[in-house]
C-alpha positions in Angstrom: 0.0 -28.3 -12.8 1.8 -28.9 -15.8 5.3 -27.7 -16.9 7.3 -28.3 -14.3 9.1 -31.3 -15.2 10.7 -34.2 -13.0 11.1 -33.1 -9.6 13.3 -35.1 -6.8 13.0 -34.3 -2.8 16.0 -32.5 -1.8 16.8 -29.6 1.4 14.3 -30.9 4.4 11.8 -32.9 1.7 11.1 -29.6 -0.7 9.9 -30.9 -4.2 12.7 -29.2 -6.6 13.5 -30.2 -10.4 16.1 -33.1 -10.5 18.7 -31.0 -11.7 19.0 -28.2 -9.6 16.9 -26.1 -6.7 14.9 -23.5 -6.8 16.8 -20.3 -8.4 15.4 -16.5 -8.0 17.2 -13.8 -9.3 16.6 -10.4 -8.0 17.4 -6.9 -8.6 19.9 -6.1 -6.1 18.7 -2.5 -5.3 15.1 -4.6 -4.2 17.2 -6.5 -1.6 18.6 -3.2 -0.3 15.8 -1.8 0.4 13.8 -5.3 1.7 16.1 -7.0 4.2 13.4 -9.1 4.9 14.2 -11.0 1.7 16.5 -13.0 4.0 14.0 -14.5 6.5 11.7 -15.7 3.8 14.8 -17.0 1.9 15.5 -19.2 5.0 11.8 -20.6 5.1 13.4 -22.4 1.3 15.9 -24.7 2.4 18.0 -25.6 -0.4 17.3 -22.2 -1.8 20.1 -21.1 -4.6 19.7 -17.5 -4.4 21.0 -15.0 -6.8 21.5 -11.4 -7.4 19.9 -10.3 -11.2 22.4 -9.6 -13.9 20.8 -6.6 -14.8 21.7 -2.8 -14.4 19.7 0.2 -15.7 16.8 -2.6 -16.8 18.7 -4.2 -18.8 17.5 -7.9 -20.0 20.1 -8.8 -22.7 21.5 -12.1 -20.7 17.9 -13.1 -19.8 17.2 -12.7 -23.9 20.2 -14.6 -24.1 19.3 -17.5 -22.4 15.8 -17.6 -24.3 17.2 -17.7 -27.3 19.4 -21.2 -26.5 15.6 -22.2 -24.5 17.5 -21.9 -21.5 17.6 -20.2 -18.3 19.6 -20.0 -15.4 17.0 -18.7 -12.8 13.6 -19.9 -12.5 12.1 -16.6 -11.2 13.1 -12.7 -11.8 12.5 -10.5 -9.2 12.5 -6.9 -10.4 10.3 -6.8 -13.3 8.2 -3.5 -14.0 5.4 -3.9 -16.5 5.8 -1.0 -18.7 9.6 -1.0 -18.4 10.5 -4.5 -19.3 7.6 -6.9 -19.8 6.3 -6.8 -23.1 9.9 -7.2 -24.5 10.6 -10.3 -22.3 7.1 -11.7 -23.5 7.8 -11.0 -27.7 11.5 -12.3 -26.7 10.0 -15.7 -25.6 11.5 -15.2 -22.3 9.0 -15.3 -19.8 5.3 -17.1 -19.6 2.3 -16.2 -17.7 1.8 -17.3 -14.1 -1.8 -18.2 -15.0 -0.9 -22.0 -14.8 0.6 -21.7 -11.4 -0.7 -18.9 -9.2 -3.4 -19.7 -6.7 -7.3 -18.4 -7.9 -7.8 -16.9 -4.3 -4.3 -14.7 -5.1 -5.2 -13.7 -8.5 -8.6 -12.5 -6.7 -6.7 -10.5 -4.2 -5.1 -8.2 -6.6 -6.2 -4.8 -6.3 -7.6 -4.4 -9.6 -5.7 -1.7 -11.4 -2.9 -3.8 -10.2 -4.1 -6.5 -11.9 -4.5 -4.7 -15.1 -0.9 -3.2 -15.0 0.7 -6.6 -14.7 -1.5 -8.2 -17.9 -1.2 -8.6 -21.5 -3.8 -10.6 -23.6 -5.5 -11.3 -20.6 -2.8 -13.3 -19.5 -0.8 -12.5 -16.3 2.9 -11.6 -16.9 3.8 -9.9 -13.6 3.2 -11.3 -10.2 3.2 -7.7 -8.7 5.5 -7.1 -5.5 6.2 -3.9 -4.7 3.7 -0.4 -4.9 4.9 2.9 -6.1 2.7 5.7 -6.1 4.0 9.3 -7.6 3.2 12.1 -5.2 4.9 14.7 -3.6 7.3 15.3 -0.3 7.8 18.6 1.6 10.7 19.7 4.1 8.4 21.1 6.5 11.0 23.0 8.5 12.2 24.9 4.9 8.8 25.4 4.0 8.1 26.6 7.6 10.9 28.8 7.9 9.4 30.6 4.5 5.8 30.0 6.0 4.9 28.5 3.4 1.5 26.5 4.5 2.4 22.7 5.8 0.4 20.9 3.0 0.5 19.3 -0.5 0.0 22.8 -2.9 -3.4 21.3 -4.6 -2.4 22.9 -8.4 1.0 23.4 -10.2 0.4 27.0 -9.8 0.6 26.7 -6.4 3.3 24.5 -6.3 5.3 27.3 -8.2 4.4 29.9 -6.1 5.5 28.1 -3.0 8.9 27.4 -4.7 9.4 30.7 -5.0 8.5 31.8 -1.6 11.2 29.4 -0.4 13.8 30.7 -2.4 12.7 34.6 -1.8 12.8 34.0 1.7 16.2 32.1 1.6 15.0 29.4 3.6 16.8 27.1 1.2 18.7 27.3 -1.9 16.3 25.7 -4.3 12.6 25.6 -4.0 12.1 22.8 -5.7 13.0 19.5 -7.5 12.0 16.4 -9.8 13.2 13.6 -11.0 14.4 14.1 -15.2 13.3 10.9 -16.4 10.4 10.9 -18.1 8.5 8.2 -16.6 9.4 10.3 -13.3 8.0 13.9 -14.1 6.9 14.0 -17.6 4.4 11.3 -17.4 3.1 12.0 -13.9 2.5 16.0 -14.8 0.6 14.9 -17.8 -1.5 12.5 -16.3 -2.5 15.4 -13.3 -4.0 17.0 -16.4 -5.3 13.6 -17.8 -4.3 9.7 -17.9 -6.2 9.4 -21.6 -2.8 10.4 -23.4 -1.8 7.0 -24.7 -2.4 6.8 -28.5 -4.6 3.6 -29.5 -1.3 1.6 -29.9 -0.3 1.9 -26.5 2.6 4.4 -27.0 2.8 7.7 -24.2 1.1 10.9 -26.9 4.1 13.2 -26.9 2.3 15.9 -28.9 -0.9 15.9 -26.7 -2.2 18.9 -24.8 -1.1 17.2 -21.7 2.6 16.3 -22.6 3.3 19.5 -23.4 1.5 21.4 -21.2 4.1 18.7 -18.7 6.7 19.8 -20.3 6.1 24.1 -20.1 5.9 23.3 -16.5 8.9 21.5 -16.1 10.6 24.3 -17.7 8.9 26.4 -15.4 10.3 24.8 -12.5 14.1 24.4 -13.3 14.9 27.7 -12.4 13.5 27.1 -9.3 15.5 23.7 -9.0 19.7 22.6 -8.1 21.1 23.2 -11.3 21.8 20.0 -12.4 18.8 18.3 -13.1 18.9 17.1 -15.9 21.8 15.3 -15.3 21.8 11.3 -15.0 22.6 9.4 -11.5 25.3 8.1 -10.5 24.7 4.4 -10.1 22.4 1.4 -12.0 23.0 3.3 -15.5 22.2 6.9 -14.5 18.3 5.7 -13.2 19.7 6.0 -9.2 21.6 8.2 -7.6 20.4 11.3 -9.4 20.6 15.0 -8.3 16.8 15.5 -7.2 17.6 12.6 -4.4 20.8 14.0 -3.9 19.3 17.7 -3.0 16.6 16.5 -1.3 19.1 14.3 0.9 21.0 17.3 2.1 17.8 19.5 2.9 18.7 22.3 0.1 15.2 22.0 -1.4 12.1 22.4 -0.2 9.4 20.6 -2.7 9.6 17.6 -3.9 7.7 14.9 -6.4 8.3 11.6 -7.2 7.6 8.4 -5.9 7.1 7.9 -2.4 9.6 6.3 -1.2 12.4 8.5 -2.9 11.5 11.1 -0.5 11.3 9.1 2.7 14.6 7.2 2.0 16.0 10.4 1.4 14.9 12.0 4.6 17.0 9.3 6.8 19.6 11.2 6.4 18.0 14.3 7.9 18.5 15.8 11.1 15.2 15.1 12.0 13.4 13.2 9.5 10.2 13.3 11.1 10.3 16.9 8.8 9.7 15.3 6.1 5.6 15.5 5.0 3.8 14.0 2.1 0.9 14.6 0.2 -0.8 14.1 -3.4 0.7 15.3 -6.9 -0.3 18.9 -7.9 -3.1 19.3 -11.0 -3.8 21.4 -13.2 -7.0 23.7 -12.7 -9.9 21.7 -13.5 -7.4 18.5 -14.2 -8.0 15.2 -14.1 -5.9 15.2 -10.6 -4.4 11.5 -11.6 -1.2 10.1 -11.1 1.4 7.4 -12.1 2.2 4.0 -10.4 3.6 1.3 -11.3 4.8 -2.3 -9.1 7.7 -3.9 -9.1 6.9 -7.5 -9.3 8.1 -11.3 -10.5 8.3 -13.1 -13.9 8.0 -16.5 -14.7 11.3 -17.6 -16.6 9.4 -20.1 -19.4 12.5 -22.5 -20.0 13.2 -22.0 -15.9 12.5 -25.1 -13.7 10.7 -25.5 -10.3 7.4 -23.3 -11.6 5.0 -24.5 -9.0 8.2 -23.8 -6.3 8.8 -20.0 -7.6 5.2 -19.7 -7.0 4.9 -20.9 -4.0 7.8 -18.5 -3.0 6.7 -15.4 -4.8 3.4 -16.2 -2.5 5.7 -16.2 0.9 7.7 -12.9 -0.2 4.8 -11.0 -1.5 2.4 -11.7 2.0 5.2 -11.5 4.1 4.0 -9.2 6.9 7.5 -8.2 8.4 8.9 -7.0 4.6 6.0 -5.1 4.7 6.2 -3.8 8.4 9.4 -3.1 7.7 9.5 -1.3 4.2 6.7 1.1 5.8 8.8 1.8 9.0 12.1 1.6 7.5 15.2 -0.1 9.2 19.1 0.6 9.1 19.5 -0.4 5.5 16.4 2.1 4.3 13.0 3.3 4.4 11.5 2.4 1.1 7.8 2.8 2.3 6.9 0.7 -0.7 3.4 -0.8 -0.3 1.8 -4.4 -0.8 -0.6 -5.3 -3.7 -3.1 -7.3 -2.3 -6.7 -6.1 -1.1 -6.9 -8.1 2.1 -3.8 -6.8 4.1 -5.3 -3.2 3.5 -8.4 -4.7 4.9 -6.4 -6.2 7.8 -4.9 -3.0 8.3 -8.3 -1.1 8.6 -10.3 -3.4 10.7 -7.2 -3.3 13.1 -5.0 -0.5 12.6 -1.0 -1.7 13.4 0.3 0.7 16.4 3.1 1.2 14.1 1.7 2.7 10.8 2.4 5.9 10.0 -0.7 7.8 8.1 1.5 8.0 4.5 0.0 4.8 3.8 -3.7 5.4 3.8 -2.6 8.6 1.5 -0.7 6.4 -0.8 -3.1 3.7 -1.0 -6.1 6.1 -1.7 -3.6 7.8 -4.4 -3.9 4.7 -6.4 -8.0 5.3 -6.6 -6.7 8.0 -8.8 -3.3 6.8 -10.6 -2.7 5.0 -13.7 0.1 2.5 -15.0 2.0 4.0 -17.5 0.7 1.4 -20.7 2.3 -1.4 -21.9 4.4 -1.6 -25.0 7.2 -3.0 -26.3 8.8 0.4 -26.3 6.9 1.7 -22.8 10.0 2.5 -21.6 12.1 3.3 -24.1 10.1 5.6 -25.9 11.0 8.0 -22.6 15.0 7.5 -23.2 14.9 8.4 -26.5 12.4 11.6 -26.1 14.6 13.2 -23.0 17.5 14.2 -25.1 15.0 15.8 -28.0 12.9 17.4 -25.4 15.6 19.1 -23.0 16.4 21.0 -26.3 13.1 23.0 -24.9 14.0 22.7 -21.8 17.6 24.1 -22.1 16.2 27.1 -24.8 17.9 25.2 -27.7 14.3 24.8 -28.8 11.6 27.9 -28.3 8.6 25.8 -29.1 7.9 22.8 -27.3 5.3 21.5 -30.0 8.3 21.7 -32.1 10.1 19.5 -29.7 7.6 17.3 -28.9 6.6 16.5 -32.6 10.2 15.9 -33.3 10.1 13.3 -30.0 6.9 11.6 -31.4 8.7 11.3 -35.2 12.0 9.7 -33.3 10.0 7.5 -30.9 8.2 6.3 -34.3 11.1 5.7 -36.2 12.8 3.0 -33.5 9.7 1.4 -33.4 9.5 1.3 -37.2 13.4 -0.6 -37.4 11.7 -2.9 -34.7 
């Protein structure tokens, strides 16, 4: 393979580059929730392991670096294709793994997977971690307002059961979401329909479906702990916000977002076998889609030791205990975060673990039906600078929410216009 420079034998005979080992940097809030980083970290000797200098996705010191054609790291773990990876491509930051990756694991990508983590048919994201947007019930609240123990199949139903919960006082709110766009708007638009993309890859803010997102989202806050719309607490308002944080202490029945917010959030129940999942709501006669995206690697392009990082994404990313344990959880977490790859599903089918709970045959077949959020240079962004514009709707500021919505798509338009 080319691009990898001189290389000297160093910690127990691994092939590194002369001048220093093999360096991952990884989102700390990844190693949290996957203490089983460690054990394949110890499989490296010589490793020089490193926490990412990033917080709310930030990539300015990675940008940095480019810009000298330097790097400290060789490998980032923590990427998210439509959050970060089109910027860290046009930035000259990262390179495709095309070069490196092994034919049989490029082949083992479950496809949509594939196509998320892709741009000009190159591959910029060596996908890691699975998240699927669905939606998470406190059976015993729901029970208590009998309320019937599954997923309400439309929005409408949904509402109604919120307000059962709250009529019968069997908890203070009925229920919750997650403010961020790429959390709630995005998701309740693609239950209507994923085709709401314009041509250039941007999220259509004025479509039928993104609006029709957005009147339910209003609908729901009065059902919902009052401050939603607030930011979190921690990693630059994306963590620690008030959905999790109601959830957590059982004062809301119904909940959507990704999986594992709701089962991390449930360990701190009484008993958090109460907790129950099931797909997003739809529309009637929707599309019944979703929103996932993975968490995966990039490929620092002036980084060192490229054949190494892949060999080591390869390790992390099959590593059957991460994956054991990130479905059962373990003292540090439950993220119930699923693998990419085609044949472990297989493996799990032919021969069922004693161990698996059924959530992951539900997310897994939730996927059949998701989409990735498109990439774009603003894929992420574009949902930061619509939330202020449309929670004027949201709070009554605004009365029309094609009037907020058009004024999102005009300031969405404008950043991308300065570049």
């Amino acid at each position: 393979m080319a691009g990898i420079g001189a290389v000297a034998k160093i910690g127990g005979g691994v092939a590194y580059a002369a001048d220093r080992p093999l360096t991952p940097t990884i989102y700390q809030w990844l190693q949290n929730f996957h203490p089983g980083i460690a054990a394949v970290n110890a499989r490296f000797p010589g490793l020089n392991y490193q926490i990412a200098p990033v917080e709310g996705f930030g990539i300015e010191r990675f940008v940095a670096e480019a810009k000298n054609q330097e790097s400290t790291w060789d490998v980032y773990v923590g990427q998210t294709p439509f959050v970060e990876m089109s910027a860290l491509v046009k930035a000259g930051v990262i390179e495709p793994w095309d070069n490196y990756i092994p034919k049989d694991v490029i082949d083992d990508l479950i496809p949509s997977i594939r196509e998320e983590c892709t741009i000009d048919g190159k591959l910029y994201n060596w996908p890691f971690c699975l998240d699927v947007i669905g939606t998470g019930w406190h059976s015993g609240l729901t029970g208590a307002a009998g309320v019937a123990d599954a997923a309400p199949a439309t929005w409408d139903e949904f509402i109604t059961a919120a307000k059962t919960i709250m009529d019968k006082q069997a908890a203070p709110w009925g229920a919750t979401f997650d403010s961020h766009g790429w959390r709630s708007l995005a998701p309740i638009a693609h239950s209507m329909s994923p085709q709401v993309y314009t041509s250039d890859g941007l999220f259509d803010f004025t479509s039928e479906p993104a609006i029709e997102a957005l009147k339910l989202m209003k609908r729901i806050m009065p059902l919902a702990n009052p401050d939603i719309l607030l930011e979190g607490t921690s990693d630059a308002g994306i963590a620690g916000t008030p959905d999790e944080a109601a959830f957590a202490a059982q004062r809301v029945g119904l909940y959507f977002k990704y999986f594992n917010a709701p089962l991390r959030m449930a360990a701190n129940w009484d008993d958090p076998k109460a907790l129950h999942l099931g797909p997003l709501p739809s529309f009637a006669n929707g599309a019944g889609s979703t929103v996932f995206w993975t968490t995966g690697c990039a490929l620092f392009k002036h980084g060192q030791n490229k054949e190494k990082a892949a060999e080591y994404v390869k390790a992390l990313t099959y590593d059957r205990q991460i994956w054991k344990d990130s479905i059962v959880g373990t003292p540090s977490g439950h993220p119930g975060q699923l693998p990419p790859y085609k044949s472990i599903y297989a493996e799990w089918r032919a021969d069922k673990p004693d161990w698996m709970p059924d959530f992951v045959t539900l997310v897994r077949d939730q996927l059949d039906r998701a989409k990735a959020i498109s990439n774009h240079l603003f894929g992420l962004q574009q949902f930061v600078i619509g939330k202020p514009i449309w929670e004027t709707y949201l709070k009554g500021e605004e009365a029309d929410p094609k009037v907020a919505m058009q004024k999102v798509a005009e300031a969405v338009a404008a950043e991308v216009k300065k570049g």
